[in-house]
N, C-alpha and C positions, 0 to 999 in steps of 0.2 A: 054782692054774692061772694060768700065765701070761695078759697081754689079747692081745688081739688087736692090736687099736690100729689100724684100718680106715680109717678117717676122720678127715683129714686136712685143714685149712683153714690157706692161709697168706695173713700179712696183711702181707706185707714183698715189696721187689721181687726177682724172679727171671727168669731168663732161660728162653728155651723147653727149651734144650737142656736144664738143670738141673729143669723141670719134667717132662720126657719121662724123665728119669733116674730120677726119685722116682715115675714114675705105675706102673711093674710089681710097686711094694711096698704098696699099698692100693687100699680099695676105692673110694674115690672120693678127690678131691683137689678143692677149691676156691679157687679165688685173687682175692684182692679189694686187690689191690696200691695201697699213696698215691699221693694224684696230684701229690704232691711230696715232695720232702727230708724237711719237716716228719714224715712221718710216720703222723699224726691227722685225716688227712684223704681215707680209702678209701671207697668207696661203703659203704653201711651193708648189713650182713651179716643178710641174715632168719634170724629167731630158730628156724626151723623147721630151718636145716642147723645153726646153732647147735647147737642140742640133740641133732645126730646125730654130733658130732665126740668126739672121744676124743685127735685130737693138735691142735695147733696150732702153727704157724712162726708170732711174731710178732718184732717191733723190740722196741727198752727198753720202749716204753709199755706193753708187755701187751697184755691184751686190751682191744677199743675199751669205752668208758663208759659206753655205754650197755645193754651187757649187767652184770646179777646174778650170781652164784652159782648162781641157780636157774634160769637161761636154759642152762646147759651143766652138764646131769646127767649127762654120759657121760664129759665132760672129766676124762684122765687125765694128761697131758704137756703143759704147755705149753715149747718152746724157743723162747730168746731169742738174739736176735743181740746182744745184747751181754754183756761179762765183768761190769756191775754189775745189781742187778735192784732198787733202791732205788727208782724209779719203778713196774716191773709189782707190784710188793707194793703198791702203795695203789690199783691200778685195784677198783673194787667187785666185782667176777666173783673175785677172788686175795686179796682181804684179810681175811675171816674166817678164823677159829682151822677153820672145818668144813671149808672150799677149800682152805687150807692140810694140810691132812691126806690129803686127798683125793687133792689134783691135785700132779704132783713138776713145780715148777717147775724149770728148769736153765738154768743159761747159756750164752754161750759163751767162755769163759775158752776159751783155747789156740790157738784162730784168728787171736787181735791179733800172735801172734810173727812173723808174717809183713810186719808194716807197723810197730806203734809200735818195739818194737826198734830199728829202720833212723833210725824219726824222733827217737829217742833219741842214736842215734851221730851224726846228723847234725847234730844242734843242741848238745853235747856240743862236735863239733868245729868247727864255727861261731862257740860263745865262746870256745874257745882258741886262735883266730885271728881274733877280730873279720871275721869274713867276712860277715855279714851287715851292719858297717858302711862293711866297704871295697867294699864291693856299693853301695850305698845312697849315698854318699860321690859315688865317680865315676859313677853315673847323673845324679844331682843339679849337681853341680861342673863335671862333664865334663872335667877335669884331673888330671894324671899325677901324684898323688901317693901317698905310699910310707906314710905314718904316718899315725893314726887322731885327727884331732882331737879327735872327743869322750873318746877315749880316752890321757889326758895319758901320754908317759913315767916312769916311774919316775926318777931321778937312778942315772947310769949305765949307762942301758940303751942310748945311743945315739942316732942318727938314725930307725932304724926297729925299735928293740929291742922296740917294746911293740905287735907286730903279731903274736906268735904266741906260744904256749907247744905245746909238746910231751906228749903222752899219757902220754909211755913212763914209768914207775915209780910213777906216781900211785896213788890208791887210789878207788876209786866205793863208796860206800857206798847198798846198794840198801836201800829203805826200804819194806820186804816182799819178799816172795820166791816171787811167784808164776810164772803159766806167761810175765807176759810180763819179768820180773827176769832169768829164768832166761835165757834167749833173749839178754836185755842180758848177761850177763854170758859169757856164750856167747864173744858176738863182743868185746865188750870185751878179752877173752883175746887175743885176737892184736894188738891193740895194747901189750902186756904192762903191762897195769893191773892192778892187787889187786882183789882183789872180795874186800869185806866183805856181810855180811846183816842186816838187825832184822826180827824178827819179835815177836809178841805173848808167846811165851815163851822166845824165844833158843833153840831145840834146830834144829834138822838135820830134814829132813821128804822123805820121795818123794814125787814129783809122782804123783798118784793120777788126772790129770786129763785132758782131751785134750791130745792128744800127734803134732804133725806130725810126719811121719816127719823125722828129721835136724834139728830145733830142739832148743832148751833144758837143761836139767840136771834130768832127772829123780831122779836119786840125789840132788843138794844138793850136788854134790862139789867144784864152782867154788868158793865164798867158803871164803876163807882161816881167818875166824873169825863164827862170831855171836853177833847181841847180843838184850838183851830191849825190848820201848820199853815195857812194863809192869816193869821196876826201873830209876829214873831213871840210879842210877849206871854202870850194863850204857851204856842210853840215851847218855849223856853221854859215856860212851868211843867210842860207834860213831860219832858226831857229830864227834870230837873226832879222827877218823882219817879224815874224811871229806871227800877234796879235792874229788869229785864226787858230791855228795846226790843221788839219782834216787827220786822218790816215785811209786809204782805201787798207790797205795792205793786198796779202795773207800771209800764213802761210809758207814759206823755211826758210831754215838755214840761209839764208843771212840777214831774216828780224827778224826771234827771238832772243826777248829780244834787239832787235837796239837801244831802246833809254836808254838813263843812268840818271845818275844825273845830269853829265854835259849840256847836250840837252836840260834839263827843265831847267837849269840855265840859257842859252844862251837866249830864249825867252823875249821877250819886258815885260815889268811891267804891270801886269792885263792880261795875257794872256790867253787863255783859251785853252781846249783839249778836240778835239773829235774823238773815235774811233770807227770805224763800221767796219774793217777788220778784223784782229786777237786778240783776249788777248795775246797772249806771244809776243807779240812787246814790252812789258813794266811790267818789273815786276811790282806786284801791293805795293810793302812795298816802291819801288822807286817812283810809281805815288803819293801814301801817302805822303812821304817826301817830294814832289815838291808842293802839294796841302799847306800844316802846313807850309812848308818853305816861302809859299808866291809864288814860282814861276809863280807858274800859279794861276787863280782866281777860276776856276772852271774846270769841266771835265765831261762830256755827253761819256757814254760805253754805246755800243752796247754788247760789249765783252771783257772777261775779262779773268784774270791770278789767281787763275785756273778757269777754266768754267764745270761745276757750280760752280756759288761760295760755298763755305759753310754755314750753316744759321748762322746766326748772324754776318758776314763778317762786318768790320769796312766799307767799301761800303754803304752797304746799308742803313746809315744814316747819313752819314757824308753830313753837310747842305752845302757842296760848288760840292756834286756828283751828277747829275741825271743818274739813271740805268734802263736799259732794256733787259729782260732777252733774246737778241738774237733774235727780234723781228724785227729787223727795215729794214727788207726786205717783213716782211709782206704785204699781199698785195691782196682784194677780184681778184681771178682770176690768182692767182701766177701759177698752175701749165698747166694753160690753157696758160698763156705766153711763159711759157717753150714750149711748145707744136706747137706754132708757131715755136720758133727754132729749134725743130728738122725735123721739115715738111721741111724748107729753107735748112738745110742741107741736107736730104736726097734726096732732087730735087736738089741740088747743084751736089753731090756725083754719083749720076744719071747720068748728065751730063757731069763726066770727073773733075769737079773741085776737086778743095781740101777744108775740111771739113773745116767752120765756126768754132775759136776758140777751136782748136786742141788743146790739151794739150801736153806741153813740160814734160815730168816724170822726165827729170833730175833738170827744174826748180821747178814744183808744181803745176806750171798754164799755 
């Protein structure tokens, strides 16, 4: 017999209208929204509705800390607003083998192709025109000039040869292939880019996952070819074809710290690197080295090693980095999106199905 799934407690912020939307599908709804960004800092939730809830809308955190396992015996769904759940897997209430069994954690993978996508092209096209230093440049300077100082010419290139490159014939090598790759590669297409893929076993995959209407490549049918990053030499070719690295990874063991030196050396001449999945995919003293060594030309983070940075992080001004502190999922209306997915799931879950982008605990996501 399918649950019910009645009760219904969200710990992230929402809007009225988005609450009035979600109030004709349960029996009650409780909201204990942060009193900031942070996140961890909601009024504390009595352990008596606690125990009478069976869904929960929270953030990455999970559930708050101070609740057990055994404060929420009815807890069957928890949804998160976010695509990684590498923090809600260690709150105390989600980290035993018995909660995990229990409760179908889920994320929200398929929401972000609405924002990181965009902040992927944008920062993509930003280092292939120094736009962020001819920005920066004449704010600073205040002077009408056409060539990028930090950014010496080539021999040959001219007066103002080394102020842009061109999209067109390139190849983006997405470094996973999930709902928000797909979405990148989507729009990439119209700038007639190759899209290449690595995944964990090189095969071809449908997106099984949420799915906004008119984003992404649910069949897989964009990338030209894929590669494996579990067989180095597979690895080594998709690196080695990759004018644009775009890393869209979570957070497991299999993927911290995956790229070395070797990796950024393998990359074509002028290549470039963009991360918006984890910072421990790359230590940051290796990204350095690959940057000064010439490997790559530039580097667009969303996220970095460690996160936060420290102030004064060689990052943060180094003329060939653009940085973003963890942002580029932003988005007017991000927790209202979320809020679509957990509605599709708990009508899903209603009906006997099985929950929309369930989370595997032993992978991370």
């Amino acid at each position: 017999m399918a649950p019910s799934l009645s009760n219904l407690i969200i710990t992230c912020p929402l809007s009225a209208d988005k609450l009035a939307e979600l109030k004709p599908h349960f029996k009650s709804i409780y909201h204990y929204p942060p009193a900031s960004l942070a996140g961890n800092d909601q009024e504390q939730i009595p352990k008596e509705l606690a125990r009478e809830a069976d869904v929960w809308y929270s953030n990455y955190l999970g559930l708050p800390k101070y609740l057990e396992f055994e404060d929420v015996p009815n807890l069957k769904v928890v949804q998160l607003t976010s695509a990684g759940a590498n923090s809600a897997l260690q709150c105390p209430a989600l980290k035993s083998e018995e909660a995990r069994k229990k409760i179908s954690i889920c994320s929200a993978s398929g929401i972000h192709s609405l924002s990181i996508p965009q902040w992927i092209l944008s920062q993509t096209i930003s280092l292939y025109q120094y736009l962020y230093l001819q920005t920066y440049n004449l704010r600073t300077d205040q002077k009408w000039v056409r060539t990028v100082p930090q950014i010496p010419a080539k021999p040959g290139q001219g007066d103002f040869g080394n102020n842009g490159r061109s999209l067109y014939g390139k190849t983006a090598g997405l470094l996973g292939y999930g709902h928000i790759a797909r979405e990148t590669a989507r729009l990439l297409k119209a700038f007639n880019v190759n899209v290449i893929a690595a995944n964990s076993n090189g095969q071809k995959r449908e997106d099984d996952g949420y799915i906004i209407p008119g984003t992404g490549d649910k069949e897989g049918i964009l990338p030209s070819a894929y590669y494996s990053t579990s067989d180095p030499e597979s690895f080594k070719t998709f690196l080695s074809k990759s004018d644009i690295l775009i890393a869209s990874l979570p957070s497991t063991p299999q993927t911290t710290y995956l790229l070395k030196d070797e990796h950024f050396a393998a990359l074509p001449e002028d290549a470039i690197f963009l991360n918006v999945g984890r910072g421990d995919l790359v230590k940051t003293e290796v990204l350095l080295n690959a940057i000064d060594k010439g490997h790559i030309s530039g580097a667009a983070l969303d996220v970095t090693d460690p996160e936060p940075l420290p102030d004064g992080h060689p990052l943060f001004t180094h003329p060939r980095v653009i940085l973003t502190a963890h942002t580029s999922s932003n988005v007017t209306g991000y927790f209202e999106l979320g809020a679509d997915l957990l509605l599709a799931n708990v009508q899903r879950i209603r009906e006997g199905g099985k929950p929309i982008n369930k989370v595997d605990p032993a992978r991370g996501y």
